[in-house]
C-alpha positions as CSV (number, residue, x, y, z in Angstrom):
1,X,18.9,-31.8,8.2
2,X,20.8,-28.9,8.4
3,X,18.0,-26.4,7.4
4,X,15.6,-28.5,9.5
5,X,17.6,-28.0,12.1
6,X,17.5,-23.7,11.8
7,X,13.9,-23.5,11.3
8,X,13.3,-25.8,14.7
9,X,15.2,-23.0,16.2
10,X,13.9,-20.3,14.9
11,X,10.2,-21.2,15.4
12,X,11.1,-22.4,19.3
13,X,10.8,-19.0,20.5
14,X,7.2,-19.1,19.8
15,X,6.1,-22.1,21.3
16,X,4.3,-21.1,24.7
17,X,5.0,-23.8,27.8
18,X,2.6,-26.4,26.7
19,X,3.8,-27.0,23.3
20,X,7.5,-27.6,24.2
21,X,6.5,-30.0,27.1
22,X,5.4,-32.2,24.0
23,X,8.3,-31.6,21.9
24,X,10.4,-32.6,25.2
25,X,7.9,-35.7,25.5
26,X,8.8,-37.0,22.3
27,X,12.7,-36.3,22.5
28,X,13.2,-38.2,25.9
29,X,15.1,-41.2,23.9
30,X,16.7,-38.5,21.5
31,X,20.7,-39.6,21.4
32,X,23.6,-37.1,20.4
33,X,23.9,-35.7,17.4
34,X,20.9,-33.5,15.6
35,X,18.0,-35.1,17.7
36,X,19.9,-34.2,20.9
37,X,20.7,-30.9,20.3
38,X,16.9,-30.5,19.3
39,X,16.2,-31.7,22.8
40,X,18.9,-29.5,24.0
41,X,17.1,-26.5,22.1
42,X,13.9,-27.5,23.7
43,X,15.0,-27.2,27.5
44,X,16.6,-24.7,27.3
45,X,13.6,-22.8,25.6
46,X,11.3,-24.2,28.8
47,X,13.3,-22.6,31.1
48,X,12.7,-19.4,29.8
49,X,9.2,-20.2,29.9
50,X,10.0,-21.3,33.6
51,X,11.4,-18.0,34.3
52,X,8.9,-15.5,33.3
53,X,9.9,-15.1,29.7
54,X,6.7,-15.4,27.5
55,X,6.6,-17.0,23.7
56,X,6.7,-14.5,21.0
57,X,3.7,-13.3,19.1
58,X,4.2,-13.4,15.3
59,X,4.8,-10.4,13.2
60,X,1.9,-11.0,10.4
61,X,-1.4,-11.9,11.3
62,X,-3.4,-14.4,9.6
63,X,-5.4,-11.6,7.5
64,X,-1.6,-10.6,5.9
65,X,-1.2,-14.3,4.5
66,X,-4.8,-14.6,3.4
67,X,-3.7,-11.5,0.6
68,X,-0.6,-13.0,-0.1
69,X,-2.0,-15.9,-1.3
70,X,-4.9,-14.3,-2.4
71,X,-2.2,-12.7,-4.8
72,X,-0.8,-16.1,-5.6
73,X,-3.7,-17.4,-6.5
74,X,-4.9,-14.4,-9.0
75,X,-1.5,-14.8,-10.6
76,X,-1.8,-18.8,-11.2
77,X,-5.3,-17.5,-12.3
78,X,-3.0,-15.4,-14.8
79,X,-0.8,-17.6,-15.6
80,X,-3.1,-21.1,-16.6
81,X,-5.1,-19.3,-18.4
82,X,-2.4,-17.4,-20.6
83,X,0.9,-19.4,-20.5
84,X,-0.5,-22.6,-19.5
85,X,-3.3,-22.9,-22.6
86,X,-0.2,-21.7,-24.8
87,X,1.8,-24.7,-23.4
88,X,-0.8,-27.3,-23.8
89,X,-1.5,-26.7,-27.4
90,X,2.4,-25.7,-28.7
91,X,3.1,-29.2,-26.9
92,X,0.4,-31.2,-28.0
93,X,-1.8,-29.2,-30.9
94,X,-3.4,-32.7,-32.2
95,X,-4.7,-33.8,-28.7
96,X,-5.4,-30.9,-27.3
97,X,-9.0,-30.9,-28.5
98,X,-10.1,-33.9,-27.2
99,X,-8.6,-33.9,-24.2
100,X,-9.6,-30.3,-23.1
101,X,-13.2,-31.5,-24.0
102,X,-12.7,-35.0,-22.0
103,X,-10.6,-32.9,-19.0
104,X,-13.6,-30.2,-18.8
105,X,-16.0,-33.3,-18.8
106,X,-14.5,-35.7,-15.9
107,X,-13.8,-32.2,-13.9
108,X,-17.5,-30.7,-13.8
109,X,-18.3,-34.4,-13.4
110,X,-16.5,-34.7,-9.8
111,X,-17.1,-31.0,-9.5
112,X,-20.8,-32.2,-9.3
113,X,-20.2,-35.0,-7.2
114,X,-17.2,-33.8,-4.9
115,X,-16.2,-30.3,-4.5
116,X,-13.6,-27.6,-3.8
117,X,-10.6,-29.7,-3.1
118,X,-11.5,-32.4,-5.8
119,X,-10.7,-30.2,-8.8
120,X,-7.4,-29.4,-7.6
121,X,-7.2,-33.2,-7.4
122,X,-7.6,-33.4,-10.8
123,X,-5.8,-30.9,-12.3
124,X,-2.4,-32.6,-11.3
125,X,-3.3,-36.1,-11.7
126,X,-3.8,-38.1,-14.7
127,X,-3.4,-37.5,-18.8
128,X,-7.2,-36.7,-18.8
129,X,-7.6,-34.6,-15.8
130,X,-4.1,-32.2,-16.3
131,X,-5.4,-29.5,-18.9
132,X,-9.4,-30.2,-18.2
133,X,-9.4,-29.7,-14.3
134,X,-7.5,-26.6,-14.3
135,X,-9.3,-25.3,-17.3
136,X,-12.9,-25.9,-14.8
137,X,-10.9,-24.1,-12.2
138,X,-10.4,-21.0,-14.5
139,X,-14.0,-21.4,-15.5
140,X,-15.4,-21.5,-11.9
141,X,-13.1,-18.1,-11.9
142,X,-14.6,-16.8,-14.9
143,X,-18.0,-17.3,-13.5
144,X,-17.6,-15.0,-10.3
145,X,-16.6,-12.6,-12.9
146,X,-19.4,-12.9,-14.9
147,X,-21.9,-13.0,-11.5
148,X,-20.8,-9.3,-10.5
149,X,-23.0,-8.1,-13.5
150,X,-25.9,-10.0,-12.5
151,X,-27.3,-7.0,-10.5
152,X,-29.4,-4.6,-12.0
153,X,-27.8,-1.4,-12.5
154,X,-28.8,1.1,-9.8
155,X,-31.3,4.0,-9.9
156,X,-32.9,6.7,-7.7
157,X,-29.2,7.9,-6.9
158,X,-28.1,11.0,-4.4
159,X,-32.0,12.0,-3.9
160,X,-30.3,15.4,-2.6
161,X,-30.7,16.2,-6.2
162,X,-34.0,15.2,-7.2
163,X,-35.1,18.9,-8.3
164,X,-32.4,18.6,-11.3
165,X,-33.3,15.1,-11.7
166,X,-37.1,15.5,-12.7
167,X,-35.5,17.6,-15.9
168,X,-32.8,15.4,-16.8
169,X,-35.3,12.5,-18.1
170,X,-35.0,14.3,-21.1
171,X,-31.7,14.3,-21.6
172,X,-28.8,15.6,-20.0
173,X,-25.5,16.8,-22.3
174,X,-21.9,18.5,-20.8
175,X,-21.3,21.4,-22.9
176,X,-17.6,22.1,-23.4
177,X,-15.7,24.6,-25.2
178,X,-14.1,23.3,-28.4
179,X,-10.2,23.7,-28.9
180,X,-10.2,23.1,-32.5
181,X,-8.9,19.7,-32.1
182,X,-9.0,17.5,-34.9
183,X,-9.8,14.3,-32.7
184,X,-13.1,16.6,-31.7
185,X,-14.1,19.0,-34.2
186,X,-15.6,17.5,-37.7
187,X,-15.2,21.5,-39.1
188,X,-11.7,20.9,-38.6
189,X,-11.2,17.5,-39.9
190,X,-13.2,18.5,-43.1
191,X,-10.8,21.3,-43.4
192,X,-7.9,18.8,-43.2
193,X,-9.9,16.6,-46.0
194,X,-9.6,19.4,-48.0
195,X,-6.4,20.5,-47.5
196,X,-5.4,16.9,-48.6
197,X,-7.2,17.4,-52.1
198,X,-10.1,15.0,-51.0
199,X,-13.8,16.1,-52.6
200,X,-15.5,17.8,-51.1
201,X,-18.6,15.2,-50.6
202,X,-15.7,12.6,-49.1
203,X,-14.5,15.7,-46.5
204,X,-18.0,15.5,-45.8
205,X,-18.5,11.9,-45.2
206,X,-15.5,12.2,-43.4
207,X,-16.2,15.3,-41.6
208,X,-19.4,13.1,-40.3
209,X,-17.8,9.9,-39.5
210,X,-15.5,11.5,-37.2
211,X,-18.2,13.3,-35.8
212,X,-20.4,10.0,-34.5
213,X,-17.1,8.0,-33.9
214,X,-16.2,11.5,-31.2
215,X,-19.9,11.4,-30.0
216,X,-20.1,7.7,-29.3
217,X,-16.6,8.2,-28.0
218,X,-17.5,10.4,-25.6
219,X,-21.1,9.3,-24.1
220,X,-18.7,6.2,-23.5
221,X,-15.7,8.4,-21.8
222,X,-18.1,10.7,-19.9
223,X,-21.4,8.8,-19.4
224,X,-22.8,12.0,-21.0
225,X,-23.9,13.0,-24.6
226,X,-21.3,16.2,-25.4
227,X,-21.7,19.4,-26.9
228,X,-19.0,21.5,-28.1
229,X,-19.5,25.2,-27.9
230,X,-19.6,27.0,-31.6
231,X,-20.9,23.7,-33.3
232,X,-23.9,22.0,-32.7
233,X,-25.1,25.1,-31.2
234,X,-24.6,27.1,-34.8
235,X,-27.4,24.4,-36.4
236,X,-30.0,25.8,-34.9
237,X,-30.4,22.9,-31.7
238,X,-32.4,23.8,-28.6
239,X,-31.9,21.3,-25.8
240,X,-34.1,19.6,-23.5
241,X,-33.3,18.4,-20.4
242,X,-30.3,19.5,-18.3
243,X,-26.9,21.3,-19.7
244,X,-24.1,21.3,-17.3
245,X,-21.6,24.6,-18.5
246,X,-18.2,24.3,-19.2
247,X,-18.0,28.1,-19.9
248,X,-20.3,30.5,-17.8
249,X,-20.5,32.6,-21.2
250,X,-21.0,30.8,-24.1
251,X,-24.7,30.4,-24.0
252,X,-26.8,27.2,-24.7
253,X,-30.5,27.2,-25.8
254,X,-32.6,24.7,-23.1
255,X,-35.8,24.3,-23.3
256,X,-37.8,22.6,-20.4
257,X,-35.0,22.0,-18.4
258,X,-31.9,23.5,-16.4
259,X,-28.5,25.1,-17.8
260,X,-26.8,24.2,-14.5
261,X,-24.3,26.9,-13.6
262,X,-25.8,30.2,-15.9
263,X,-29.3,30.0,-15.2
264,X,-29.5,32.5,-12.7
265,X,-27.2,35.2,-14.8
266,X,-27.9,37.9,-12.4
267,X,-26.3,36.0,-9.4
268,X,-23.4,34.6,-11.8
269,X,-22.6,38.2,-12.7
270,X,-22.9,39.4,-9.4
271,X,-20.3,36.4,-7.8
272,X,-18.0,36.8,-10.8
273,X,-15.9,38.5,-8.7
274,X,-13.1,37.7,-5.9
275,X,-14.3,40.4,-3.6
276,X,-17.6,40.0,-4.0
277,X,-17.6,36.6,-2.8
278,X,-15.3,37.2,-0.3
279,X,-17.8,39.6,1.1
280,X,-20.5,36.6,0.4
281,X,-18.6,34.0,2.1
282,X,-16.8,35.9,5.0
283,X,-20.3,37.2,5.9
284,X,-21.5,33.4,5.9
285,X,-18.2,31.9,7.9
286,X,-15.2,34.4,8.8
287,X,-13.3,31.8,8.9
288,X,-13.8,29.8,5.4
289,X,-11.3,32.1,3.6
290,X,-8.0,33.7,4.1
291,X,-8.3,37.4,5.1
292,X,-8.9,39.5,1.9
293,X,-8.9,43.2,1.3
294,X,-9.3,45.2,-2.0
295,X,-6.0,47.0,-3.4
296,X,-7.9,49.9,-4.0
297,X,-8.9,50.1,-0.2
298,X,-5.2,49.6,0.7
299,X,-4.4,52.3,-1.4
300,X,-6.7,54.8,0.3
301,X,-5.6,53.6,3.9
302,X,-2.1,54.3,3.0
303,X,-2.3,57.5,1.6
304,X,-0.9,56.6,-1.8
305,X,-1.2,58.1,-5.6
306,X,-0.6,55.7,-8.5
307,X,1.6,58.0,-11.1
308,X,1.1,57.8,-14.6
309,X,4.8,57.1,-16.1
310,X,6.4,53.9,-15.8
311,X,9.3,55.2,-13.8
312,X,6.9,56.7,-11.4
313,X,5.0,53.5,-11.5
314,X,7.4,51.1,-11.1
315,X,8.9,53.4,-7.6
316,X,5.2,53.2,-6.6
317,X,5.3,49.7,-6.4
318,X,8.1,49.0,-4.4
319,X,6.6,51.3,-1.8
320,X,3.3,49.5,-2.2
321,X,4.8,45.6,-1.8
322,X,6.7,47.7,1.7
323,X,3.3,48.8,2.9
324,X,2.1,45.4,2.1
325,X,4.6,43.3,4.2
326,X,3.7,45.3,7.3
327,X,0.0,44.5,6.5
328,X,0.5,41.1,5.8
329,X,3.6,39.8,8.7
330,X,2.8,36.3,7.3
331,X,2.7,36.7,3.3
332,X,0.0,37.6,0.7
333,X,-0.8,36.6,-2.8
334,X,-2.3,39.6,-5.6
335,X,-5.5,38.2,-7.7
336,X,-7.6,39.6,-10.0
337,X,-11.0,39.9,-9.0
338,X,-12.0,38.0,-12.2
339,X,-9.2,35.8,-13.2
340,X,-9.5,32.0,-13.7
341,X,-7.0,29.9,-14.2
342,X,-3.8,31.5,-13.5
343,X,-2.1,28.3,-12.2
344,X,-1.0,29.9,-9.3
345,X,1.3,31.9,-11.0
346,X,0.5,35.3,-9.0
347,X,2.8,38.0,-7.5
348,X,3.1,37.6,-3.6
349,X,5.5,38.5,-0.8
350,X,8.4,36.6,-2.5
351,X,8.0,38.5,-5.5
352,X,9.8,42.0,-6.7
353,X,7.0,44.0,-7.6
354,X,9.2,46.3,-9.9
355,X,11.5,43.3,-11.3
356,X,8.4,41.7,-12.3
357,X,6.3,44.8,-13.1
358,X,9.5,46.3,-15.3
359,X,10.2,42.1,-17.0
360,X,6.3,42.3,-18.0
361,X,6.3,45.2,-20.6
362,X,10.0,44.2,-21.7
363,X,9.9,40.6,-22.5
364,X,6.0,39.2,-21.7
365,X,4.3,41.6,-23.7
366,X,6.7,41.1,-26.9
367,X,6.3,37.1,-26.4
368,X,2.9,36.7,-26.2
369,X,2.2,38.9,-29.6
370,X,4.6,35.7,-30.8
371,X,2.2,33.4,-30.1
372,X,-0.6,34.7,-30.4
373,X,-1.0,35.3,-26.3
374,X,-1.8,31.2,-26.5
375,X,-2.6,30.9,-22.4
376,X,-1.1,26.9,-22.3
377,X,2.6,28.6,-23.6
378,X,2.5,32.1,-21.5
379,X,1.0,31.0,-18.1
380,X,4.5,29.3,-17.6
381,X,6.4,33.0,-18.7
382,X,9.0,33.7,-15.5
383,X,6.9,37.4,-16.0
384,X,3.5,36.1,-16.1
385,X,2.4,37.7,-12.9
386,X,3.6,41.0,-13.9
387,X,0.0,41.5,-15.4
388,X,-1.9,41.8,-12.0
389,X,0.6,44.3,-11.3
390,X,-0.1,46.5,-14.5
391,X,-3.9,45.1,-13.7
392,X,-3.7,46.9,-10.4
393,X,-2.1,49.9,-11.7
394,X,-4.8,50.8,-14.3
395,X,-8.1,49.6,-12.0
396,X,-6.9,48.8,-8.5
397,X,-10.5,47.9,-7.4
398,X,-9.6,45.0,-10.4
399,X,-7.5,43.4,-7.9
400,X,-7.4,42.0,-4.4
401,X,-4.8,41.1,-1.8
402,X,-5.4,37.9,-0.1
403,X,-3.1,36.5,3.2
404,X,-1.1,34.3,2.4
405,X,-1.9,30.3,4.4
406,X,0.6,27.8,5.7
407,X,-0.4,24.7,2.9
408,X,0.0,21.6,3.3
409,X,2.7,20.1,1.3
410,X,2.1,16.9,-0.9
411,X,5.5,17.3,-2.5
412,X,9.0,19.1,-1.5
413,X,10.5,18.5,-5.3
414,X,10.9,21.8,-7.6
415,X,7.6,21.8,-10.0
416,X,7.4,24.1,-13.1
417,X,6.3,28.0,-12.3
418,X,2.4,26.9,-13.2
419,X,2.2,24.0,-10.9
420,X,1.8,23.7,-7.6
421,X,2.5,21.7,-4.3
422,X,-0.1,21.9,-2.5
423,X,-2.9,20.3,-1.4
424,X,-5.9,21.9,-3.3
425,X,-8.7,20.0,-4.5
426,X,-11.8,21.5,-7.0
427,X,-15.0,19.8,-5.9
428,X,-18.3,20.6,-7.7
429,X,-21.4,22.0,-6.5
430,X,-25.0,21.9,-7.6
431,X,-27.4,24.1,-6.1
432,X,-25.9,24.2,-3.1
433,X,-25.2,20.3,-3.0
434,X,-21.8,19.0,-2.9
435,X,-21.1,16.4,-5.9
436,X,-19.7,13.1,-4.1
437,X,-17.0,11.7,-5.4
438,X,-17.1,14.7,-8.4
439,X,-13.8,16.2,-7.0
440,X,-10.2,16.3,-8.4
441,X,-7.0,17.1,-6.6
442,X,-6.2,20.8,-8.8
443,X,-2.4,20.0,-9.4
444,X,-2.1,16.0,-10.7
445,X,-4.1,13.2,-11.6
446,X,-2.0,10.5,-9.7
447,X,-2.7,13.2,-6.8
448,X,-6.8,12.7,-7.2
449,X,-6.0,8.5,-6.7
450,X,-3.4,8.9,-3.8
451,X,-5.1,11.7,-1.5
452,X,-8.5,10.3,-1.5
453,X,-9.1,10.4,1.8
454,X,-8.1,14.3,2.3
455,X,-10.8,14.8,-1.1
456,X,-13.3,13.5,1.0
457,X,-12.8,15.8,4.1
458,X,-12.5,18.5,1.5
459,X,-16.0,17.7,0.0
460,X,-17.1,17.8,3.2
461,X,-15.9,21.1,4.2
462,X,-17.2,22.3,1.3
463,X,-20.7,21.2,2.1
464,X,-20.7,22.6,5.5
465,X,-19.9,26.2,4.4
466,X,-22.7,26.0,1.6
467,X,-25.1,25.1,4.2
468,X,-24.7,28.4,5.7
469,X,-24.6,30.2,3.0
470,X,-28.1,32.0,2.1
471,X,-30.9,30.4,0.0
472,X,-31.2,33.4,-3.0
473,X,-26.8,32.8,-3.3
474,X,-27.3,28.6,-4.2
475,X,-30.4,29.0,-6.4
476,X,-30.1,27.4,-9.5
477,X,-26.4,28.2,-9.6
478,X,-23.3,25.6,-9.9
479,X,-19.9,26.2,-8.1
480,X,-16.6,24.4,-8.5
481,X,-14.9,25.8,-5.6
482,X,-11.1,24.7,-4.7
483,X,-10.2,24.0,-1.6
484,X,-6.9,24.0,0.1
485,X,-5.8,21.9,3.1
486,X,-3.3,23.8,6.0
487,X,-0.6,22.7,7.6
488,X,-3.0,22.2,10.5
489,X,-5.0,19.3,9.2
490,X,-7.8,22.0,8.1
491,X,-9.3,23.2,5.1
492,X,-9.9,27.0,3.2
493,X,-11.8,28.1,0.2
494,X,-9.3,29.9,-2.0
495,X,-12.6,30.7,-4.5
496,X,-16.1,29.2,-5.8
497,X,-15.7,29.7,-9.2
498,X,-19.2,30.9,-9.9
499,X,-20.8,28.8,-12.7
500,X,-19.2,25.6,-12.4
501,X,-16.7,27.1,-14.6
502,X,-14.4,23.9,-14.5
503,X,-11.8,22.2,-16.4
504,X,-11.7,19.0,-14.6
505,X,-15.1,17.3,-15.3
506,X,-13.3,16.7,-18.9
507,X,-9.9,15.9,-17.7
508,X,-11.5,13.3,-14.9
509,X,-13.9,10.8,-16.4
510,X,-14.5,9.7,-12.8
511,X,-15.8,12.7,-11.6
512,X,-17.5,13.3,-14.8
513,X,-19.0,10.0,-14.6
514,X,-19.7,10.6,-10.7
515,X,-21.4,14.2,-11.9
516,X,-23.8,12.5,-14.4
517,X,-25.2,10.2,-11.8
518,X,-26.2,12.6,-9.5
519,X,-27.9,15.4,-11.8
520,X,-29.8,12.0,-13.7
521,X,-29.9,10.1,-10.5
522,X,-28.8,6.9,-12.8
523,X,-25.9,4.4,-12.6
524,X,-23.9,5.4,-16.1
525,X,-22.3,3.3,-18.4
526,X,-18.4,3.2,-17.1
527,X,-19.3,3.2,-13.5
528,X,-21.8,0.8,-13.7
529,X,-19.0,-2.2,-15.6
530,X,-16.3,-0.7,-12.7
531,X,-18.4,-1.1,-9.8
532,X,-19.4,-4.5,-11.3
533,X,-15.3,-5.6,-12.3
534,X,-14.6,-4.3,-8.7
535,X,-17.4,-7.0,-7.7
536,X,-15.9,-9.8,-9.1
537,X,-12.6,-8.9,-8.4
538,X,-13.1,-9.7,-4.9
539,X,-15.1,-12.6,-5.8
540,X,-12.4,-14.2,-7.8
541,X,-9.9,-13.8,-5.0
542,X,-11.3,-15.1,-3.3
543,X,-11.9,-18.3,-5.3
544,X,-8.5,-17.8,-6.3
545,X,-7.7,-18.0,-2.4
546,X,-9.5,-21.0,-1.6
547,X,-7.7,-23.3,-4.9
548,X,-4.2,-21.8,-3.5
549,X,-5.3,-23.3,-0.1
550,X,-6.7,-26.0,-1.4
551,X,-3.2,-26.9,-3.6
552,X,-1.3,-26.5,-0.3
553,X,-3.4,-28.9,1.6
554,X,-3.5,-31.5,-1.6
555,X,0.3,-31.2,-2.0
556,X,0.9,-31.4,1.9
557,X,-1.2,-34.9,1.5
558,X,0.6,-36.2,-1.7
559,X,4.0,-35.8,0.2
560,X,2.4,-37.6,3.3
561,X,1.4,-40.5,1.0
562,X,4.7,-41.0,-0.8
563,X,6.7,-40.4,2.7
564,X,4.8,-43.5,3.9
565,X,4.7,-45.6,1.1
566,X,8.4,-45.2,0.6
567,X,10.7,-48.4,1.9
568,X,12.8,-47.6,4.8
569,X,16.1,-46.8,3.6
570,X,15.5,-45.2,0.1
571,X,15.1,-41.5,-0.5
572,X,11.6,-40.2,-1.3
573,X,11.5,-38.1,-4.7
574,X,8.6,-35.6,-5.2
């Protein structure tokens, strides 16, 4: 009575007039105790509707408890189909046979002649109908599952493309450098066989067996057959069809078909460079990219003379990063004209040009000899960057000077030297055509899930400014530009990266997948049974919805029933 008593008074602010001229209605012969204050609660409430002072709205609508028991329901979907089953045969293993098999029987029966509301019925009443009705109910589930992958899978995708797709009937392949990994390269894994005093026919065997395991493997992962630079390449193999590059200089033999990324060489040499397609691009859109100028033009302007010692050297670079502050009031990065993949480890305004210039010849130079200059271990050395410095001292038209932006921000935590925190995306680009959905956000996986929306936006961008760019720069050539987002809700191209030179069609099997459809035009493998799961997915909510509603309504009745049927004076039980 007592807890009866709080919820009437909690829910009496949101009855409007109407309602609590009823609830007054039926309380007129309501005597002291918790009746009459009820009636007390209720006048009092309709004379604030009396003054002016409207019922409350509530806080959640109707959609927010739809989901909630949509998730209720997918978790007793869960649940009776896992823990339940377990339970019904550690509990009863000799009956549970037949009276799954009589359960299943009388449920499809009334399923047939009742519905909805009727198997819920059943699943809490009777020795027959406990296991059987809810084992229908999981069936009925099962069976919006199975429904999603009725559809046929799709074809004639992102007709944008249709040039590349007329080649790739005859196959298309990703062709990706090989890193010597066991888990990919049979040369390796029949080295290993060896090394392990296996025959040489078994390294063989085995040698082979890895190879069609990694191949099947892969045309699963990637929704594309893949080739690995330096091994299929060295039988003698001449494709057909369409090859997208992983590495604008490895080359790969197509015949009657498209090498998407190298097959205009001329162009790829020409914008394998920073400046150059700064010049490209600025000429296109001024304001696409950050201001960029080449050191060597600096150099001129200011009057300066790079010395030949390192003493001399390091002095001219402290006058150089000076010069370079008054140039650039708002920060500047230094960038090769043909580096990749420097993780954003570069010297800028922050830096000490002589610190890091002086800390690259006495500890950088001696550590990478250790291992081997292995990129993955030095790109995180605290002197890294002190190699565009030495860059710019031997060749200063090798290097370019580029303002620096206000980023946006997708994280304020400390991140190691090769990592950054901002938000840069690298979408893909085929002949001019952005990739949907190909795109990855350049510093995190979790990032390429959670920012979604700003990928998008930064596709979009991206598709704009190669619209303006000329025909002769987009023919037959790939790009995997990143993109940056400002402070300002805008977007920049930091660089194109000619080629489609791009690590991120292997480490994103979403985009890879998203890639394959739109050079073939057809739904692959993975996105076809993820498009379907996310299908039936909603489908089985909302089953899973209706049965949760359905219990609350049969459970609202079954106390209703017992309530009445229960002699004045004893306690109901549920």
């Amino acid at each position: 009575a007592a807890e009866a008593g709080t919820v009437f008074q909690e829910l009496l602010p949101f009855a409007d007039a109407g309602t609590l001229q009823g609830l007054q209605g039926g309380l007129t012969t309501a005597a002291d105790g918790a009746l009459g204050q009820a009636r007390t609660q209720v006048d009092h409430a309709l004379s604030q509707r009396s003054q002016g002072q409207a019922a409350k709205a509530p806080e959640h609508s109707g959609a927010a408890i739809h989901w909630r028991e949509a998730g209720r329901g997918v978790i007793d979907f869960a649940q009776d189909m896992t823990v339940g089953t377990f339970h019904q045969v550690v509990n009863d293993p000799l009956r549970f046979p037949t009276r799954m098999i009589a359960g299943m029987a009388i449920s499809l029966h009334s399923a047939i002649k009742d519905s909805g509301g009727a198997l819920v019925g059943l699943a809490s009443a009777g020795a027959y109908g406990s296991f059987g009705a809810q084992m229908t109910q999981e069936l009925a589930n099962s069976a919006t599952w199975v429904a999603g992958f009725a559809k046929p899978r799709r074809t004639n995708l992102h007709p944008e493309f249709a040039e590349t797709q007329k080649v790739t009937k005859n196959g298309f392949a990703r062709a990706m450098h090989c890193w010597d990994d066991i888990h990919k390269n049979p040369v390796t894994t029949q080295k290993l066989a060896k090394s392990l005093s296996l025959g040489e026919g078994m390294a063989k065997r085995l040698g082979n067996f890895e190879s069609r395991v990694r191949d099947g493997k892969n045309k699963l992962w990637y929704g594309t057959e893949i080739i690995y630079q330096g091994e299929k390449q060295k039988r003698g193999e001449v494709r057909q069809g369409a090859v997208w590059k992983d590495q604008g200089w490895e080359p790969v033999k197509v015949e009657k078909g498209h090498t998407l990324g190298t097959e205009n060489q001329k162009l790829y040499d020409a914008l394998d460079n920073k400046w150059s397609e700064y010049e490209l691009v600025h000429k296109a859109d001024p304001s696409a990219m950050a201001k960029t100028v080449l050191a060597k033009d600096v150099i001129k302007e200011l009057g300066l003379k790079i010395p030949t010692t390192k003493t001399g050297q390091a002095k001219f670079l402290t006058k150089f990063q000076a010069a370079l502050d008054q140039k650039f009031p708002n920060g500047f990065f230094v960038k090769g004209v043909q580096d990749f993949n420097t993780g954003g480890n570069l010297p800028t305004n922050k830096s000490n040009f002589k610190t890091l210039y002086e800390g690259y010849h006495r500890e950088f130079i001696p550590d990478a000899k250790k291992v081997n200059g292995e990129q993955s271990i030095m790109r995180a050395h605290p002197f890294h960057a002190g190699r565009m410095l030495d860059d710019l001292l031997r060749d200063p038209e090798s290097v370019v000077i580029q303002e620096r932006m206000n980023l946006k921000r997708y994280t304020k935590k400390e991140l190691p030297i090769d990592v950054q925190p901002f938000q840069e995306f690298r979408v893909h680009v085929v002949r001019g055509q952005v990739v949907p959905g190909a795109s990855s956000h350049r510093w995190g996986v979790m990032r390429t899930v959670l920012d979604r929306k700003d990928m998008h936006k930064a596709e979009a961008f991206t598709q704009a400014l190669f619209d303006k760019l000329p025909a002769k720069a987009k023919k037959n050539m790939a790009f995997s530009p990143d993109i940056v987002k400002l402070e300002d809700g805008s977007f920049k191209l930091i660089e194109l990266n000619v080629g489609g030179n791009s690590g991120f069609l292997h480490r994103n099997p979403l985009a890879a997948n998203k890639m394959v459809e739109a050079v073939t035009g057809r739904e692959t493998n993975g996105l076809y049974v993820a498009r379907r799961l996310g299908y039936s997915a909603v489908a089985s909510t909302v089953v899973a919805t209706h049965q949760e509603h359905v219990r609350a309504q049969d459970e609202a009745g079954r106390h209703q029933t017992v309530s009445a049927t229960v002699p004045a004076g004893k306690p109901a039980e549920d």
